[in-house]
C-alpha positions as CSV (number, residue, x, y, z in Angstrom):
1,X,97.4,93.1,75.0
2,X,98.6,93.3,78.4
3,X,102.0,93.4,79.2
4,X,102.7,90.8,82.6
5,X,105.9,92.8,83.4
6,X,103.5,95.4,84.6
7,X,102.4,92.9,87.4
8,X,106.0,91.5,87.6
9,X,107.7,95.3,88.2
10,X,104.7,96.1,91.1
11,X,106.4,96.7,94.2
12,X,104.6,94.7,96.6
13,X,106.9,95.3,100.0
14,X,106.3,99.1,99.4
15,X,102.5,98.7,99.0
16,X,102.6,96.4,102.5
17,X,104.6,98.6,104.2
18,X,102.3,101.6,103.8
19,X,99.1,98.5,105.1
20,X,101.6,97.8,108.2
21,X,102.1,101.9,108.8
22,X,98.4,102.2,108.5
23,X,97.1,99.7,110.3
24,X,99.7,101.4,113.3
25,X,98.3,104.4,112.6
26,X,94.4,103.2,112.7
27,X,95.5,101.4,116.5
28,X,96.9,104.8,117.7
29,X,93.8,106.6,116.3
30,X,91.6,104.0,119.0
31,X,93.7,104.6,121.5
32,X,93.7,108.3,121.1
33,X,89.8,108.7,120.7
34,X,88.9,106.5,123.8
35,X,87.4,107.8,126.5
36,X,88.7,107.6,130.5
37,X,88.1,104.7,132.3
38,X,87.3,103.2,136.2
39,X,88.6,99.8,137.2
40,X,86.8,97.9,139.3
41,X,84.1,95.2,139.1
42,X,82.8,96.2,135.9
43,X,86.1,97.0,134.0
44,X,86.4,95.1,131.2
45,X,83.3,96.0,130.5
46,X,83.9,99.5,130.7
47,X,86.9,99.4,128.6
48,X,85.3,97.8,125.7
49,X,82.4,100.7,126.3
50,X,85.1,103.0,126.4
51,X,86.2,102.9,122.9
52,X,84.8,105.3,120.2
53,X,85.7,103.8,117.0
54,X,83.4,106.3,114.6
55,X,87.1,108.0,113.4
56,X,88.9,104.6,112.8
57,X,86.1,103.4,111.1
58,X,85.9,106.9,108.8
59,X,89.5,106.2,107.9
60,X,89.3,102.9,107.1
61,X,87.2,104.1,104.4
62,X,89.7,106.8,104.0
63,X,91.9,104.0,103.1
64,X,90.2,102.1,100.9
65,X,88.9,104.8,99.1
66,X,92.5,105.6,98.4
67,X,93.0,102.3,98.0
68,X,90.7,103.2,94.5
69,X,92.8,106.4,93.9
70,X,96.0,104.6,94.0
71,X,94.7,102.1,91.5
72,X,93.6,104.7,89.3
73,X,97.2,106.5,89.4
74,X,99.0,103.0,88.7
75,X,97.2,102.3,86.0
76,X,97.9,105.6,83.4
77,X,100.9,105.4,82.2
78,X,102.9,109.0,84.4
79,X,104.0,110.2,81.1
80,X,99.9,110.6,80.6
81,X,99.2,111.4,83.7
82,X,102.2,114.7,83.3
83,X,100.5,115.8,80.5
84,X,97.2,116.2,82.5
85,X,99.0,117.6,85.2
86,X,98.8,121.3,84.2
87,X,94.9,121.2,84.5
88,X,95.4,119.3,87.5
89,X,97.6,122.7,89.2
90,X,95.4,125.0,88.1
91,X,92.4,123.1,89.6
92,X,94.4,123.4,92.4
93,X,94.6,126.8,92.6
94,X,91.0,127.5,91.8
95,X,90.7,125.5,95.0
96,X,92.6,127.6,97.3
97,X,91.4,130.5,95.7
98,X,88.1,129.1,97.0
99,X,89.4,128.6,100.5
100,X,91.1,132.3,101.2
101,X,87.5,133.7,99.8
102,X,84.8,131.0,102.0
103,X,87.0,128.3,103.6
104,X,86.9,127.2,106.7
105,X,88.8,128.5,109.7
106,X,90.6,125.7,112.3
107,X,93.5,125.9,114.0
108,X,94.0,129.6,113.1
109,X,94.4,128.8,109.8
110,X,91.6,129.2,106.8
111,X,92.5,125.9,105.2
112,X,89.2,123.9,104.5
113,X,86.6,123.9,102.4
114,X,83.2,122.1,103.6
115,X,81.5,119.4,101.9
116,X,78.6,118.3,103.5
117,X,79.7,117.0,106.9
118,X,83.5,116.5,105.8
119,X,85.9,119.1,105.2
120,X,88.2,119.2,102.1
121,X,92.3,120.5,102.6
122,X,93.3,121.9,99.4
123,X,96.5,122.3,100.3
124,X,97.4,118.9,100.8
125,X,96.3,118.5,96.8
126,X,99.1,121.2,96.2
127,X,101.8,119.1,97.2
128,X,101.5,116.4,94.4
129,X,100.7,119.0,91.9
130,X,103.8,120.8,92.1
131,X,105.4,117.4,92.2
132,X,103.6,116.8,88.6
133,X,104.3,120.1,87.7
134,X,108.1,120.8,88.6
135,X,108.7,117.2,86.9
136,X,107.2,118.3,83.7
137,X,109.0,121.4,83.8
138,X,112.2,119.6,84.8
139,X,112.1,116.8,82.4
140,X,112.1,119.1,79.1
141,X,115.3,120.5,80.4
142,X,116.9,117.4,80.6
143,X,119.4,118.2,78.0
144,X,119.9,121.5,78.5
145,X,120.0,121.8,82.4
146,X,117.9,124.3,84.7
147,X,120.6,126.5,85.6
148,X,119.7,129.6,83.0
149,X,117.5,132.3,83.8
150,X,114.5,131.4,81.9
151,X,114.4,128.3,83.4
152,X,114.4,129.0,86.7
153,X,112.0,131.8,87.0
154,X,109.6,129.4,85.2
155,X,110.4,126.3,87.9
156,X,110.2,129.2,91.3
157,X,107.0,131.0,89.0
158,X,105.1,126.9,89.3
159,X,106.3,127.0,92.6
160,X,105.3,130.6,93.9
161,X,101.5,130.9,93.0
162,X,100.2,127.7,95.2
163,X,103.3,128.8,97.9
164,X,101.7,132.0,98.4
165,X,98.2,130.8,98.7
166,X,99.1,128.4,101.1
167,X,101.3,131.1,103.4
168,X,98.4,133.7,103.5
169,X,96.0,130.8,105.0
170,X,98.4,130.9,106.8
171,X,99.6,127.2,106.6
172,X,103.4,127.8,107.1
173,X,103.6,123.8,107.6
174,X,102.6,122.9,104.0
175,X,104.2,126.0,102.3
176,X,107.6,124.8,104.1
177,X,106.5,121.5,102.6
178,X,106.3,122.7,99.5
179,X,110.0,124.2,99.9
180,X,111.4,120.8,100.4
181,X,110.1,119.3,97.7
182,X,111.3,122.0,95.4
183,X,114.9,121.7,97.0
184,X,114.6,118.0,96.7
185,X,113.7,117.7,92.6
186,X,116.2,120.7,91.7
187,X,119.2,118.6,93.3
188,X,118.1,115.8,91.3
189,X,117.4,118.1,88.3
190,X,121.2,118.7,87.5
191,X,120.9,122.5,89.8
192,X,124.6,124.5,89.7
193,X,126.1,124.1,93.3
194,X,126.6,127.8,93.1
195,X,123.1,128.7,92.2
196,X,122.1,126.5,94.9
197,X,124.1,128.1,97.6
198,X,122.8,131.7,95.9
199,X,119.0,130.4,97.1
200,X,119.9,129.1,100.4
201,X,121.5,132.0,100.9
202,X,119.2,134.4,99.7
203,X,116.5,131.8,101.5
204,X,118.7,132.9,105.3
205,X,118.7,136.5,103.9
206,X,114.9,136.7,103.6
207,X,114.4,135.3,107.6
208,X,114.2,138.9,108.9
209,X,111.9,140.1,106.4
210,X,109.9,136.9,106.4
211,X,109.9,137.1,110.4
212,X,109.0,140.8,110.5
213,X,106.2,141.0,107.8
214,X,104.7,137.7,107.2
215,X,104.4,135.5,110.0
216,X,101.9,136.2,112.6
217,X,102.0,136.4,116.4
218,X,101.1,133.1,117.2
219,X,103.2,131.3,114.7
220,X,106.4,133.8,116.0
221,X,105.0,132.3,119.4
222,X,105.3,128.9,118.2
223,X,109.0,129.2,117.4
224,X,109.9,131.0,120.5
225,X,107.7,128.6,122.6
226,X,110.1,125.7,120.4
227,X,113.0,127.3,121.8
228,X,111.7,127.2,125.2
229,X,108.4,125.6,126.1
230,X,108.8,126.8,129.7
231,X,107.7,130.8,128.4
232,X,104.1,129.3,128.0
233,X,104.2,126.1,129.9
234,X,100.3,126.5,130.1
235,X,99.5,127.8,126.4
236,X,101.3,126.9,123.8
237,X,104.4,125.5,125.0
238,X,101.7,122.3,127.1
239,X,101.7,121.1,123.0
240,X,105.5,120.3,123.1
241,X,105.9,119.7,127.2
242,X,103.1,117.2,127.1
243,X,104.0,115.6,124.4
244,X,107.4,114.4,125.4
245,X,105.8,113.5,128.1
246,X,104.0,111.4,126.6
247,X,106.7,110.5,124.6
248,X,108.8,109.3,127.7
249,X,106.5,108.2,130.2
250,X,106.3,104.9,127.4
251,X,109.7,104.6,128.5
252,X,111.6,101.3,126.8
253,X,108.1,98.9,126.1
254,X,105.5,101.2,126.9
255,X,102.1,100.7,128.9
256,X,102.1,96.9,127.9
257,X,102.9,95.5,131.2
258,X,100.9,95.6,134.4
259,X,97.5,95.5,133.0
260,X,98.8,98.2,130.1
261,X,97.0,100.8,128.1
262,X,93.9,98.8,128.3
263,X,93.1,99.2,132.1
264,X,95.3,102.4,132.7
265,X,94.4,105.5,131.2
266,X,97.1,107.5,129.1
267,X,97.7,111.4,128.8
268,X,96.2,111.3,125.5
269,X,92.8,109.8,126.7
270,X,93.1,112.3,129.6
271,X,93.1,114.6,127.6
272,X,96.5,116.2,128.6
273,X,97.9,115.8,125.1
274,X,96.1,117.7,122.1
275,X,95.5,116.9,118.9
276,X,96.2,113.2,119.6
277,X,94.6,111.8,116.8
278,X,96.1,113.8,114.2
279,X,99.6,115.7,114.9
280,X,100.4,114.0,117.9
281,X,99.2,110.9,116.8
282,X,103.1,109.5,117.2
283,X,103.3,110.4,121.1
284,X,100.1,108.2,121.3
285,X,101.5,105.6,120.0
286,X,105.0,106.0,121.5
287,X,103.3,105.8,124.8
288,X,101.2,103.0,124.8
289,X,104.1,101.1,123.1
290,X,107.3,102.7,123.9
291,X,110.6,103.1,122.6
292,X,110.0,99.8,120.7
293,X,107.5,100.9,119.2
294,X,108.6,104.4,118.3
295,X,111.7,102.9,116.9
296,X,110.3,100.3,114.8
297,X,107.3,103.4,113.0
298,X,110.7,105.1,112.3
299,X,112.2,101.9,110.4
300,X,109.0,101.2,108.7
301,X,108.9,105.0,107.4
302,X,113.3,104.8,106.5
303,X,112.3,101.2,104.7
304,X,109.2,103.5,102.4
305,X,111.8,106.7,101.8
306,X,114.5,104.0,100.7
307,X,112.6,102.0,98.5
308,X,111.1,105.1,96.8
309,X,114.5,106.1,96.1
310,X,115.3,103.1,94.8
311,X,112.7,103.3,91.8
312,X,113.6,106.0,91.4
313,X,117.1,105.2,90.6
314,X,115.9,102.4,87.8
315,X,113.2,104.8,86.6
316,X,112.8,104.4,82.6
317,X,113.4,108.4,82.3
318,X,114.1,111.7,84.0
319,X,110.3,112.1,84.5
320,X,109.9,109.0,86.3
321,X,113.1,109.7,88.7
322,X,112.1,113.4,89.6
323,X,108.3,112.1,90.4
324,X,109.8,109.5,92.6
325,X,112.5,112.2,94.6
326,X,109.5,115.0,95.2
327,X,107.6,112.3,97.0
328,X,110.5,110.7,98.8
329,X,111.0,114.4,99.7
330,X,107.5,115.2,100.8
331,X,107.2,112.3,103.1
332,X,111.2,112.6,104.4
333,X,110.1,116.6,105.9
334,X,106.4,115.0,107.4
335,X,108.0,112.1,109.2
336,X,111.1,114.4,110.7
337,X,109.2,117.3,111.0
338,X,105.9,115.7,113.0
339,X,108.2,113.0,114.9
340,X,110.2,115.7,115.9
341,X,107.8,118.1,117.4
342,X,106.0,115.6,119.2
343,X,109.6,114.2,120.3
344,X,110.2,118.4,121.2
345,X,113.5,119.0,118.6
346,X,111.1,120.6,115.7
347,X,108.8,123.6,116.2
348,X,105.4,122.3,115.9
349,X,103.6,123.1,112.6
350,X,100.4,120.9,112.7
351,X,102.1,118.5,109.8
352,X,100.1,115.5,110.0
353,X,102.5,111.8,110.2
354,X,101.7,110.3,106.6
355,X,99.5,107.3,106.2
356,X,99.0,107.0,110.3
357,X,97.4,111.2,111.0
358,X,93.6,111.3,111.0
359,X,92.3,113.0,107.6
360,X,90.9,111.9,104.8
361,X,92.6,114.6,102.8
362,X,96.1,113.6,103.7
363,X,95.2,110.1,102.9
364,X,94.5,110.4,99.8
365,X,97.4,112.3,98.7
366,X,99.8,110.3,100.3
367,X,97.8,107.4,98.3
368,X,98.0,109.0,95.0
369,X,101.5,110.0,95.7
370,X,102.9,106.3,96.4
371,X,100.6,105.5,93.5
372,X,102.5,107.2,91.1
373,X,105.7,105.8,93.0
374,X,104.5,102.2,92.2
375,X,103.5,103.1,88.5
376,X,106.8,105.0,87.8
377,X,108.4,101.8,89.0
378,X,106.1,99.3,87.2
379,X,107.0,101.4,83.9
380,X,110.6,101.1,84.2
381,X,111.0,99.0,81.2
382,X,109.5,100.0,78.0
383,X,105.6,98.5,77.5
384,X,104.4,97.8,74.1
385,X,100.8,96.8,73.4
């Protein structure tokens, strides 16, 4: 029989929360894809001709199809759903195998695989399948802690194989994703102080080697560029100096006032800022709404990461808690990472803004993530049937 303290435990505020960040998201997305307009005579006429809406409408459907995904992840019990979770990774990795031999190559990095007219980002899948997987891993060494030798090659072994798939894309965004995550669940998981310090250190250690032999010219151009925008102010560094242009020419209430966004055009729709509609999506929206705006998509995000934190402080178990910290994790580096590069205090990565970036990929996963959020937190009692 059903059990109404499933119903009773759902967290509603978190579930409207992620609507409110989407629906902000789905408005910056219009803005972004409209095209230039003329006042005069005709103008209102124009501006309603101006506005493509074939991407907001594609992720509305990327929304409600998660919608179905997250429904599906609430309702299996996670300690189920952890024990599937090791076909799950190696699916996963089957995928990127897939994309470094015929994927897809945008941005400079082989990341996609096609299907039909839409392209699949198996790399985005990677990140809630070491979540899964690091938790299952985790959880069985409740009582005896992480900290030996065994355990730890086994927890940095789950975590190397889709890492290194993911670098040689090269997709150093979701690889340092990836990294946080893992840093994230191992503080939770009980990790020695001194054996944390050993892997920061060791992490600093590696930079010249990682620097020298692994990263390519133009992502060693992207952190120089980061450092000063000024050495390419017409290549590279016009991603981070028109975005906080963008950023700051919505100054405290944005383009609201004297016929606003609607009858003056913005950077993004002058095509001055790239990738509006996906990794700058936050300087579209800080423009047309200003600081106000800005500031309150930062409160709604702190709100998400604190509630997720809080299930996963009255989790039933271990499992649930670390499932709950490597998505608060996950989505705590995407919104400081993305906010920051389009705000010019991060290098920019191409990490898309959770729940508000166009992608049907990222939606998802941030849907099945928050999914398993909500069913850790439904689950916190014990359910008989």
């Amino acid at each position: 029989m059903f059990d109404k303290r499933l119903v009773r435990n759902f967290d509603f505020a978190l579930l409207i929360i992620i609507l409110l960040i989407t629906v902000i998201g789905l408005f910056g997305i219009m803005l972004a894809t409209r095209s230039p307009v003329e006042t005069g005579d005709n103008a209102v006429s124009e501006i309603f001709g101006s506005f493509n809406m074939r991407q907001v409408k594609l992720q509305i459907v990327w929304f409600v199809s998660g919608l179905v995904l997250m429904l599906v992840a609430v309702s299996i019990d996670y300690h189920t759903l952890i024990d599937l979770s090791v076909y799950f990774y190696w699916i996963v990795i089957a995928m990127l195998i897939a994309v470094k031999m015929k994927g897809q190559t945008r941005g400079g990095a082989q990341s996609w695989i096609p299907i039909g007219p839409y392209q699949l980002q198996p790399s985005e899948f990677a990140k809630i399948s070491v979540i899964l997987s690091l938790a299952r891993i985790m959880a069985k060494k409740e009582e005896t802690g992480i900290n030996d030798f065994r355990s730890m090659t086994q927890i940095l072994l789950t975590l190397a194989v889709p890492f290194v798939f993911i670098v040689i894309q090269p997709d150093l965004g979701t690889a340092l994703v990836l990294i946080v995550i893992f840093m994230g669940m191992i503080f939770v998981a009980g990790i020695d102080y001194k054996l944390l310090f050993g892997v920061i250190g060791a992490g600093v250690a590696a930079v010249p080697l990682v620097w020298f032999k692994f990263l390519d010219k133009f992502q060693k151009n992207r952190i120089l560029v980061f450092l000063n925008p000024g050495l390419d102010p017409t290549g590279k560094g016009m991603q981070a100096i028109q975005s906080r242009m963008a950023v700051g020419s919505g100054q405290l209430t944005g383009r609201l006032g004297s016929g606003g966004f609607l009858f003056h055009n913005m950077l993004s729709q002058l095509n001055f800022l790239p990738a509006k509609d996906t990794d700058f999506i936050f300087a579209v929206i800080a423009e047309a709404l200003g600081f106000l705006g800005g500031i309150t998509i930062i409160v709604l995000y702190l709100f998400l990461i604190i509630r997720t934190i809080r299930i996963a402080s009255k989790a039933r178990d271990h499992l649930g808690s670390l499932i709950c910290i490597g998505v608060a994790s996950m989505l705590l580096f995407h919104v400081f990472e993305n906010i920051g590069m389009c705000m010019g205090i991060m290098p920019i990565t191409g990490i898309p803004l959770p729940f508000m970036s166009y992608g049907g990929s990222s939606m998802w996963i941030n849907m099945i993530s928050f999914g398993l959020v909500l069913n850790v937190g439904m689950r916190r009692q014990k359910i008989t049937f």
